[in-house]
PLY file of the C-alpha trace (Angstrom):
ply
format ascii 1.0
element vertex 375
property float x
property float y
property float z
element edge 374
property int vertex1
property int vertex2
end_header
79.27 137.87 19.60
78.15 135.53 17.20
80.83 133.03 15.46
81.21 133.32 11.41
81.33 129.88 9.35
85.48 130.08 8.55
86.71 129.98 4.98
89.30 127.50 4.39
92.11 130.13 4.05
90.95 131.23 7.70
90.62 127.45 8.87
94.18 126.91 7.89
95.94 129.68 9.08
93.76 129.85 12.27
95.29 125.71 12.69
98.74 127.05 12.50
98.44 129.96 15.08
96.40 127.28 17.77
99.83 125.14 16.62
102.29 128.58 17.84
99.96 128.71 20.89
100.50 125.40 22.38
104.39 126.53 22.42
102.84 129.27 25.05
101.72 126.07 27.29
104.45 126.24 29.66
105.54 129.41 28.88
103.06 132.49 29.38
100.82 131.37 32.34
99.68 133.51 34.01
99.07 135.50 30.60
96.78 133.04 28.12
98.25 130.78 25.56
97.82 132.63 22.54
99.57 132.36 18.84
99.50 135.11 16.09
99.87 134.52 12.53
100.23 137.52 10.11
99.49 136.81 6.37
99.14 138.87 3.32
95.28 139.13 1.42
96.64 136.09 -0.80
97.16 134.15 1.98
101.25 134.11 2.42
102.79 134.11 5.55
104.85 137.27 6.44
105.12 136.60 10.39
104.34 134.80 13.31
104.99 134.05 16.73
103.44 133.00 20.36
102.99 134.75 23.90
106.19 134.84 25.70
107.21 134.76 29.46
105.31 137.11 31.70
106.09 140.22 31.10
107.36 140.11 28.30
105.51 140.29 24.06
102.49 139.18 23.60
101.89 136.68 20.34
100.54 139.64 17.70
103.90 141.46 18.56
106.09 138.82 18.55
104.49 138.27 15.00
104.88 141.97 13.76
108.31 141.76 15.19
108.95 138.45 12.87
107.59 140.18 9.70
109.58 143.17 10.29
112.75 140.79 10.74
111.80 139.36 7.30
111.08 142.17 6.12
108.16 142.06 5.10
105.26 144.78 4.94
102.09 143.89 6.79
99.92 147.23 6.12
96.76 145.61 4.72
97.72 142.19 5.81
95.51 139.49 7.46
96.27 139.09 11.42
95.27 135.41 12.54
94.89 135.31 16.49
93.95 132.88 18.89
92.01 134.92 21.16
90.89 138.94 21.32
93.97 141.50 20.92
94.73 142.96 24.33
93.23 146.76 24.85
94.46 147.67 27.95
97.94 148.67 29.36
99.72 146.18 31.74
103.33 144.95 31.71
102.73 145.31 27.92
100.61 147.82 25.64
97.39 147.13 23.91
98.03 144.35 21.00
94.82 145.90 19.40
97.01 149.38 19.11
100.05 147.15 17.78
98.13 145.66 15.21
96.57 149.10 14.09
99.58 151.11 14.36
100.87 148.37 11.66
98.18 148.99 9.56
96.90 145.68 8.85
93.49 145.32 7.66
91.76 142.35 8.89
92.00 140.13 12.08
90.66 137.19 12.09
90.32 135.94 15.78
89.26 132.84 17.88
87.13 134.24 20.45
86.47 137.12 23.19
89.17 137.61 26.20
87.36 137.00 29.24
89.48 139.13 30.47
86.51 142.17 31.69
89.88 144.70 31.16
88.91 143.18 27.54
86.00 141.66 27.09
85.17 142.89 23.40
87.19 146.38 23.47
90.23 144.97 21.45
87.71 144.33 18.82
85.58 147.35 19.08
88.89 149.77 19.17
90.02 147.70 16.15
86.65 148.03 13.99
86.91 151.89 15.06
90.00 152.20 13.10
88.71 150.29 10.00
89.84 147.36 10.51
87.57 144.51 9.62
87.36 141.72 12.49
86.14 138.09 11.74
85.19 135.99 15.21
84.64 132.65 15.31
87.56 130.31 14.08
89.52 127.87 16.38
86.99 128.96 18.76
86.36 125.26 20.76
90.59 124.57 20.53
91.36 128.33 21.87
89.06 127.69 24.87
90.63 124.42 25.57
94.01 125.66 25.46
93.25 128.25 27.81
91.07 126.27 30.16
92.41 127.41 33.46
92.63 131.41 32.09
88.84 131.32 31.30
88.47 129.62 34.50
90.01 132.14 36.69
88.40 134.87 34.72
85.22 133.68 34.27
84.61 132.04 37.86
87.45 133.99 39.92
89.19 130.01 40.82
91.48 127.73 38.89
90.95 124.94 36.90
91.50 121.78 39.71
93.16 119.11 38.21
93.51 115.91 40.19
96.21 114.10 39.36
97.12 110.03 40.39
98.62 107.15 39.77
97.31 103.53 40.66
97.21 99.99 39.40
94.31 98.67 37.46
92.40 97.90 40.19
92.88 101.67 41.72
95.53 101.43 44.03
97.73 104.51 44.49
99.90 102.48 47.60
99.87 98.92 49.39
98.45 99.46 53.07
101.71 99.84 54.20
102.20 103.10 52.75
104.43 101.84 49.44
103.83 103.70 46.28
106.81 104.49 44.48
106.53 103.38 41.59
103.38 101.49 40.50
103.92 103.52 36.74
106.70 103.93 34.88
109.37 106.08 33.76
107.16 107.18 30.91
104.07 107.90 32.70
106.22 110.28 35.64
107.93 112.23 32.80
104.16 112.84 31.43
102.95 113.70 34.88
106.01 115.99 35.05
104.88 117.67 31.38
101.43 118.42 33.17
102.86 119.92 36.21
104.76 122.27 33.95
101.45 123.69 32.39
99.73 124.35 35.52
100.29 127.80 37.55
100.68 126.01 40.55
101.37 122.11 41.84
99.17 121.52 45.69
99.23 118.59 47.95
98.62 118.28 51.56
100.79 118.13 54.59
100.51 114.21 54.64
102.45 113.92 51.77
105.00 116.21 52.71
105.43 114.27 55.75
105.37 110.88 54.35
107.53 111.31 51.05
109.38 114.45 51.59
109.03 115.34 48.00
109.70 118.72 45.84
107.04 118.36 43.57
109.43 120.51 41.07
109.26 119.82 37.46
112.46 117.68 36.48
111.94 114.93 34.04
110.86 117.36 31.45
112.19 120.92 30.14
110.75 123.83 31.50
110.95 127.57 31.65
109.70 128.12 34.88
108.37 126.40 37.86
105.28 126.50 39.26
104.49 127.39 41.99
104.00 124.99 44.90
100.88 124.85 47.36
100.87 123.34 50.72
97.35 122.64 52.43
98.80 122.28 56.20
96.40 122.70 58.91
98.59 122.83 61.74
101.62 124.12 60.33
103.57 120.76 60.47
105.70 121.42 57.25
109.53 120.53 58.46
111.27 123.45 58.12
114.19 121.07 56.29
111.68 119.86 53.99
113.21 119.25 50.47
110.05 121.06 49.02
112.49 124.50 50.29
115.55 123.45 47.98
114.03 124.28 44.80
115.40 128.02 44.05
113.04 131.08 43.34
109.67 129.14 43.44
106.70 130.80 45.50
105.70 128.33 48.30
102.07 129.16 49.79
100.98 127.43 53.08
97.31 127.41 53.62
96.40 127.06 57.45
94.02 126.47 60.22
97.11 127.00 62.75
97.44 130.78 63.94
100.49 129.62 66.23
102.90 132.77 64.84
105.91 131.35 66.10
105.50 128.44 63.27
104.18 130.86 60.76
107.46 132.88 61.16
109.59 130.23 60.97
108.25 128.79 57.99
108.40 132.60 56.39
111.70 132.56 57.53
112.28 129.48 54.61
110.75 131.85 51.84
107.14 130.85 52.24
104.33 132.75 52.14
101.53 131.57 55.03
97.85 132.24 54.60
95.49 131.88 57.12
92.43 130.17 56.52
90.83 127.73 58.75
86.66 126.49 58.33
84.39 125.33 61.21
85.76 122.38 61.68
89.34 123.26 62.33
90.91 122.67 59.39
91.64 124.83 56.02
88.54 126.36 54.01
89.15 124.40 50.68
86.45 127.16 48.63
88.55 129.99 50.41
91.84 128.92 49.38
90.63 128.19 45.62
89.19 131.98 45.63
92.13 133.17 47.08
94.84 131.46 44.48
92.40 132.99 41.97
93.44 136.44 42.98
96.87 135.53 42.62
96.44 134.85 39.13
96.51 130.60 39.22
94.73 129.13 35.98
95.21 125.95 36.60
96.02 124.36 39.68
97.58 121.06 39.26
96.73 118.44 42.73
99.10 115.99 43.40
98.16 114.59 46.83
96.80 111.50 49.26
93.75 110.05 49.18
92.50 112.29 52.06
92.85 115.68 50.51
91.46 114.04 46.99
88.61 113.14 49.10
87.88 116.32 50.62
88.15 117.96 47.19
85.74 115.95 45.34
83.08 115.71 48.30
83.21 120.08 48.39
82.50 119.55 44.35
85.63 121.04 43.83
87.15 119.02 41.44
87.13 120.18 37.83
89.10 117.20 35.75
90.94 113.99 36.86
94.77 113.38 35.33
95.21 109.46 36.07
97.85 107.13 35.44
96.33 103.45 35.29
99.69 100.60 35.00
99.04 96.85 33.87
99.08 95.62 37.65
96.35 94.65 40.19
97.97 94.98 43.80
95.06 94.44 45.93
93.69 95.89 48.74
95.47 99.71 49.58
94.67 102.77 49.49
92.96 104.46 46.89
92.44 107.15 44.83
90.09 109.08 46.89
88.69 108.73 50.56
84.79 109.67 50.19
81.86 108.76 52.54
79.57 105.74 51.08
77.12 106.76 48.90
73.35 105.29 48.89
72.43 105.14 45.55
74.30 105.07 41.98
73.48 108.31 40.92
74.88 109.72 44.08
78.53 109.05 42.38
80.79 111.69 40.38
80.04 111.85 36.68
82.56 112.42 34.31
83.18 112.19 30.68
86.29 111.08 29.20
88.15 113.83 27.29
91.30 111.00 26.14
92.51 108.07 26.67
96.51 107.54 25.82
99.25 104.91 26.21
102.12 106.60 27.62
104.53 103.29 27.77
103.62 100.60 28.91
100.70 102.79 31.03
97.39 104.33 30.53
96.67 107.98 30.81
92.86 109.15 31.39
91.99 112.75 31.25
88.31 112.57 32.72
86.29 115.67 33.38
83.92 116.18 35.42
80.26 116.61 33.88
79.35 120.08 33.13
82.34 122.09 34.94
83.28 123.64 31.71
80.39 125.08 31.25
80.94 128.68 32.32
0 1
1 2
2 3
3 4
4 5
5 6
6 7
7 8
8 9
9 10
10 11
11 12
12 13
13 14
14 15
15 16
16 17
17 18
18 19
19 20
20 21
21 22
22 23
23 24
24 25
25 26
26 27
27 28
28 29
29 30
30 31
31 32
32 33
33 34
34 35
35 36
36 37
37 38
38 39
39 40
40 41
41 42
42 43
43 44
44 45
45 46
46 47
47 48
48 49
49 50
50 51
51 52
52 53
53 54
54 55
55 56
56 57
57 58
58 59
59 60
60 61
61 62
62 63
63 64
64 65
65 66
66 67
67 68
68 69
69 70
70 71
71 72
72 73
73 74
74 75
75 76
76 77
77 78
78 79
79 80
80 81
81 82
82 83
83 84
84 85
85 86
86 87
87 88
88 89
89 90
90 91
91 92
92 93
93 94
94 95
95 96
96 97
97 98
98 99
99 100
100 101
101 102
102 103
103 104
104 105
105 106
106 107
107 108
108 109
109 110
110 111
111 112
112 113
113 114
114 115
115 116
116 117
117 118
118 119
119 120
120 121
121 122
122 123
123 124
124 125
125 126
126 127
127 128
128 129
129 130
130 131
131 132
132 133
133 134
134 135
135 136
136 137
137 138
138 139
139 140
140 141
141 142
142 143
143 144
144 145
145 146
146 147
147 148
148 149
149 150
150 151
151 152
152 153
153 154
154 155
155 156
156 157
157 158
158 159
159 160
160 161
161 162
162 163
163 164
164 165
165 166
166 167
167 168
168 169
169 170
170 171
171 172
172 173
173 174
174 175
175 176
176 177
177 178
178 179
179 180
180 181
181 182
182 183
183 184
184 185
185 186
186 187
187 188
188 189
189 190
190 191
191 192
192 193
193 194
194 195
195 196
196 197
197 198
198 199
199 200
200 201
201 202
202 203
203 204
204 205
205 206
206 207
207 208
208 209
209 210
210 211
211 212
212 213
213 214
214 215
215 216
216 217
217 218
218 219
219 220
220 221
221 222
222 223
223 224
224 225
225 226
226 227
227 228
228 229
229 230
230 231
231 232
232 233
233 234
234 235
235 236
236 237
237 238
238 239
239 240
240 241
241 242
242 243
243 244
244 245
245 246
246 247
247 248
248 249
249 250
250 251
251 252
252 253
253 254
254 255
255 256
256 257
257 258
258 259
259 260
260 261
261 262
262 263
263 264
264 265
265 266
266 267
267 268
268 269
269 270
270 271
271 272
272 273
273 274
274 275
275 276
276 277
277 278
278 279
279 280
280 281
281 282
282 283
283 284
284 285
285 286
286 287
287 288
288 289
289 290
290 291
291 292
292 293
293 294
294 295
295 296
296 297
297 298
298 299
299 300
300 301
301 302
302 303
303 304
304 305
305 306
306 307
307 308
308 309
309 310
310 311
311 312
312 313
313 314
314 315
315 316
316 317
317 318
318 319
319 320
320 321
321 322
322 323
323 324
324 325
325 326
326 327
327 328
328 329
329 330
330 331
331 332
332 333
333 334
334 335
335 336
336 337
337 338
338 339
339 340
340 341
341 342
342 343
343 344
344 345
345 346
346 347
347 348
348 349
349 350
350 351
351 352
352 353
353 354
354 355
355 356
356 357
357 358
358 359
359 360
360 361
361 362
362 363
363 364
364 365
365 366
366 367
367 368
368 369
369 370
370 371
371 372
372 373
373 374
């Protein structure tokens, strides 16, 4: 489906509905981030609104329902939307019957849902009721947003984010195992902001075991919690681990270990154990990214040791790097990632730099890895 050159009316109100879709960030995972603005033909606003909690209205109702709150009349009216109207029935009805039971008359729309439950129907079902369908606006920004959706539905596995903090000289912790904190305030509350986008926060056993942390989102507002992700070969997660004390959020343990006693226990707590161990004894990274696809993670959010960092980026795993740089050299440590030595230059990771912030008195690099957005 071929993109259209947008008319400035459509650039505009296309801007403010990618604007009402980044309030969907936190919010609508593991539904897309989508926003819905409803105009009339001359170009006034008559309602608007974003993808809510799972579950619950997606962003072209929300907007019908705020025009009909205004009350305002929207047959015949221009429907600007981040990404394909739904067309199929799951916790909510088709979008593409909500928008054509309202009789507008044009939607003007980002791009295709991967979605293969979608996939071009919402616009086909919409065009077979007369209503004329522009594609192509916002396109690039809607993709972005939705990253870890496309992701999931395009190559059945998240989007892995690696995130870390070091010095400028890429320490994450002196040799003697201190860490906490080589950033600042600033930087954890941003780190915190970024855990609440993703579908799920891992790390490995080692870092349970080491800093007992919850690896819950609390420096920041959020409507839900991720959920949390625990690669533990051997089942040696303390059953009083803090990581338990955070109310309502799914806990997955991915294992090597079939000891049953252990896997009960752990149940026992509220988590949910998944068996899957590789040749060498420990657990099948490629497996577990597969199988958090099928429970609907988009992106998967990695907080953990230099170890598991290492195993993820040597399986080519690795999708985008989160990292937190403060104004400090400390020296010899540990680093960001423990990876065998390579034997030539071009041997080494290549990424490209999607920004580069100051958050305080720190430095945050998003870098992505070359070509792993292209699917």
């Amino acid at each position: 489906m071929h993109a259209t050159m947008a008319t400035s009316s459509e650039h505009q109100h296309t801007t403010q509905a990618l604007e009402l879709a980044t309030q969907a960030l936190c919010l609508s995972n593991p539904n897309p981030r989508v926003g819905c603005v409803i105009t009339s033909p001359d170009g006034q606003v008559l309602g608007q609104g974003f993808t809510q909690l799972a579950g619950g209205p997606h962003a072209e109702v929300m907007a019908l329902r705020d025009a009909a709150a205004r009350g305002n009349e929207v047959r015949g009216a221009i429907a600007y939307v981040t990404l394909e109207p739904c067309s199929h029935q799951g916790r909510t009805g088709p979008c593409c019957d909500a928008l054509i039971g309202a009789g507008v008359g044009k939607v003007v729309a980002s791009l295709a849902d991967p979605n293969p439950l979608v996939s071009g129907q919402g616009f086909a079902r919409l065009r077979t009721a007369g209503v004329d369908v522009v594609v192509g606006p916002g396109a690039k920004e809607s993709r972005e947003l939705n990253i870890g959706f496309f992701s999931r539905m395009l190559r059945g596995t998240p989007w892995v984010r690696i995130k870390t903090a070091a010095s400028l000289d890429g320490t994450t912790a002196l040799a003697n195992g201190q860490s906490q904190w080589i950033t600042s305030p600033a930087a954890r509350a941003d780190g915190h902001a970024w855990r609440s986008r993703a579908c799920a926060v891992l790390t490995g056993i080692g870092t349970v075991l080491d800093d007992d942390p919850r690896l819950d989102v609390r420096e920041v507002a959020t409507p839900r919690q991720p959920h949390l992700v625990i690669v533990d070969s051997q089942l040696q997660t303390p059953l009083e681990a803090r990581l338990f004390s955070v109310p309502g959020r799914t806990c997955l343990i991915y294992t090597a270990s079939d000891d049953a006693a252990k896997k009960a226990a752990l149940e026992g707590r509220g988590a949910t154990v998944i068996h899957l161990p590789n040749p060498q004894g420990k657990v099948d990274l490629r497996a577990m990214l597969k199988d958090l696809g099928q429970r609907s993670v988009n992106e998967l959010h990695v907080e953990a040791g230099h170890k598991l960092n290492g195993s993820f980026l040597r399986e080519g795993l690795v999708d985008e790097m989160l990292l937190y740089l403060a104004p400090r050299l400390l020296g010899p440590g540990l680093g960001m990632a423990q990876t065998t030595p390579l034997h030539t230059l071009a041997d080494g990771t290549a990424l490209e730099y999607v920004s580069v912030e100051r958050i305080g008195p720190d430095l945050r690099i998003v870098a992505r890895v070359q070509g792993r957005d292209s699917f």
